[in-house]
C-alpha positions, 0 to 999 in steps of 0.5 A: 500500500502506498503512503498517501493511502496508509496515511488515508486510512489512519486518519480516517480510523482517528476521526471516526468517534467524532464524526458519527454520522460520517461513520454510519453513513459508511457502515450501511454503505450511504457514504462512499470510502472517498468522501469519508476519507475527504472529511476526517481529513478536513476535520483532522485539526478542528476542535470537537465543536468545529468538528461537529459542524463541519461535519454537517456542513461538509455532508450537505455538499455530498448531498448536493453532488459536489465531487470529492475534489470540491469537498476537499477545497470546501473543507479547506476553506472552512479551516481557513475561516475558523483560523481566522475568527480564532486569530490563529491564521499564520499564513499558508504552508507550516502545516502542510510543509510540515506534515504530520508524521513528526512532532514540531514546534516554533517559538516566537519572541513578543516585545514584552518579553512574552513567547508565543508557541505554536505546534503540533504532536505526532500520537506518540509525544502527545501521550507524554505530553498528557501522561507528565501534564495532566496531573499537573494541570488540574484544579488545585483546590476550589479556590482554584479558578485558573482555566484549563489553559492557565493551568496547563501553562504552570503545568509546563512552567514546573516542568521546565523549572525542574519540579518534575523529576525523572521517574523514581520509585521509593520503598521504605521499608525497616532494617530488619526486612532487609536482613530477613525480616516478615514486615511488609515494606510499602511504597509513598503512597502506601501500597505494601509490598512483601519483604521478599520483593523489597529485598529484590528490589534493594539487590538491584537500586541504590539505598539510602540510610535514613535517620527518623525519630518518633513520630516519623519525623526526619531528624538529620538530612542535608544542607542548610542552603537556600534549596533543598538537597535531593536529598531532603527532597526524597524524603518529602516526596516519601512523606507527603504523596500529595501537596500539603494543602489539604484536598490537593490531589497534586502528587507531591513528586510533582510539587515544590520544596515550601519552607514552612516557615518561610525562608525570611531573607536568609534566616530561616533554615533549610531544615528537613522538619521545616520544609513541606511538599506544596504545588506550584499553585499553592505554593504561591498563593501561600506567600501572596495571601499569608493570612488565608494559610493555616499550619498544622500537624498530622500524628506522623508529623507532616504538615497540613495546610488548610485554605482560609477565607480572606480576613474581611470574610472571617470573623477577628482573630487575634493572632495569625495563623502559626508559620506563614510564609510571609517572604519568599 
């Protein structure tokens, strides 16, 4: 089989579950292969609201007679159109010059220093385009009111800025399961594991020693620097599975390190049992709106964040909340 016609048959097998009418049409034999083919790929860069009523729009000329050809040129033209009223129209040619076999994007720099990114990812970049972002770009609370473009912009600024690591797997587990031991090691989240594997596991990784003190917390761990170690950062990520906010479903490999107390010029120390896991969202709402940020403790020692409504909405507290970030 040719090229053109694989790529043909591809395309149309993506676009049938948005094109429903097209794909029954076909199915009773309503809708020759040319013209179902000339319309998934007409649709093949529209959004899904477009997509529907192209599809209507394209299947009227079908009906009328218009051959495959003309079909093609109509299809063209309603892209264009929609890229106008987006204001996404760059001029002929990228696209089609490009192709759609590989994964590309282009930068452009404005006069305020901004970027504009335009682009396109072939099936398989996409799958980790979404697989390392939508975690991120969820809604980090109701308080929360970023849309979803908004958000997958922080999601990829934290990407970029290092917040996401390559991909690690923690196993905690006692001494004694290491030397042969029956208790169950378990993994960040919880989810245990059987001595035996742990062993296994431990044959082939890297270990690393790590001091705790009653209540799970952390006594010795790293530097007092401005940022925490990788290693400081290991043992977060083993206590908090998700940011510290409450409610936050962030999974906390994918937070940042938050001084607890804030960092206050300098002063403040790079400490393990001062610092806590907060998405990036979180993270600076704390410092912006202090007031609205309540610290506590769990039993295990880690620290729990709570929301609180702004001061002229809550009733006079004479104190502030304990352990604001109130610097950076």
């Amino acid at each position: 089989m040719r090229e053109n016609r694989t790529t043909e048959r591809l395309i149309l097998a993506r676009q049938r579950d948005r094109l429903p009418q097209v794909a029954e049409r076909l199915a009773t034999g309503e809708l020759s292969y040319g013209y179902a083919a000339t319309v998934a790929q007409s649709v093949a860069r529209l959004e899904d609201t477009d997509c529907a009523q192209a599809e209507t729009t394209l299947l009227s000329f079908v009906e009328q007679g218009f051959s495959a050809a003309k079909v093609a040129v109509f299809g063209r033209r309603i892209c264009d159109i929609i890229a106008e009223r987006d204001g996404t129209e760059t001029g002929p040619g990228e696209d089609v010059k490009r192709g759609y076999a590989k994964s590309w994007i282009t930068s452009t720099g404005s006069l305020d220093g901004g970027r504009y990114i335009k682009g396109w990812l072939n099936a398989e970049d996409a799958a980790i385009w979404d697989g390392t972002l939508a975690p991120l770009a969820k809604p980090a609370g109701p308080d929360d009111h970023r849309d979803a473009a908004e958000r997958t912009a922080a999601a990829l600024s934290s990407v970029l800025s290092g917040g996401h690591k390559a991909t690690k797997v923690t196993v905690i587990c006692d001494l004694e399961t290491l030397t042969g031991g029956n208790a169950p090691a378990r993994l960040t989240d919880g989810t245990p594991i059987p001595a035996a594997q742990a062993r296994r596991i431990a044959l082939s990784a890297g270990v690393s020693p790590l001091l705790l003190g009653r209540g799970h917390t952390p006594l010795y761990l790293g530097y007092r620097e401005r940022f925490a170690s990788a290693a400081q950062r290991q043992v977060l990520e083993t206590l908090y599975p998700t940011c510290a906010v409450r409610e936050c479903e962030i999974p906390g490999t994918l937070c940042e390190v938050d001084h607890v107390n804030g960092w206050a010029l300098g002063h403040s120390p790079t400490d393990i049992d001062q610092l806590a896991l907060t998405c990036g969202w979180h993270n600076r709402f704390k410092h912006t709106s202090p007031n609205q940020i309540g610290i506590s403790k769990d039993p295990d020692g880690r620290y729990v964040y709570r929301l609180l409504p702004p001061r002229d909405r809550a009733a006079p507290r004479a104190t502030s909340p304990p352990g604001l970030d109130r610097a950076a």
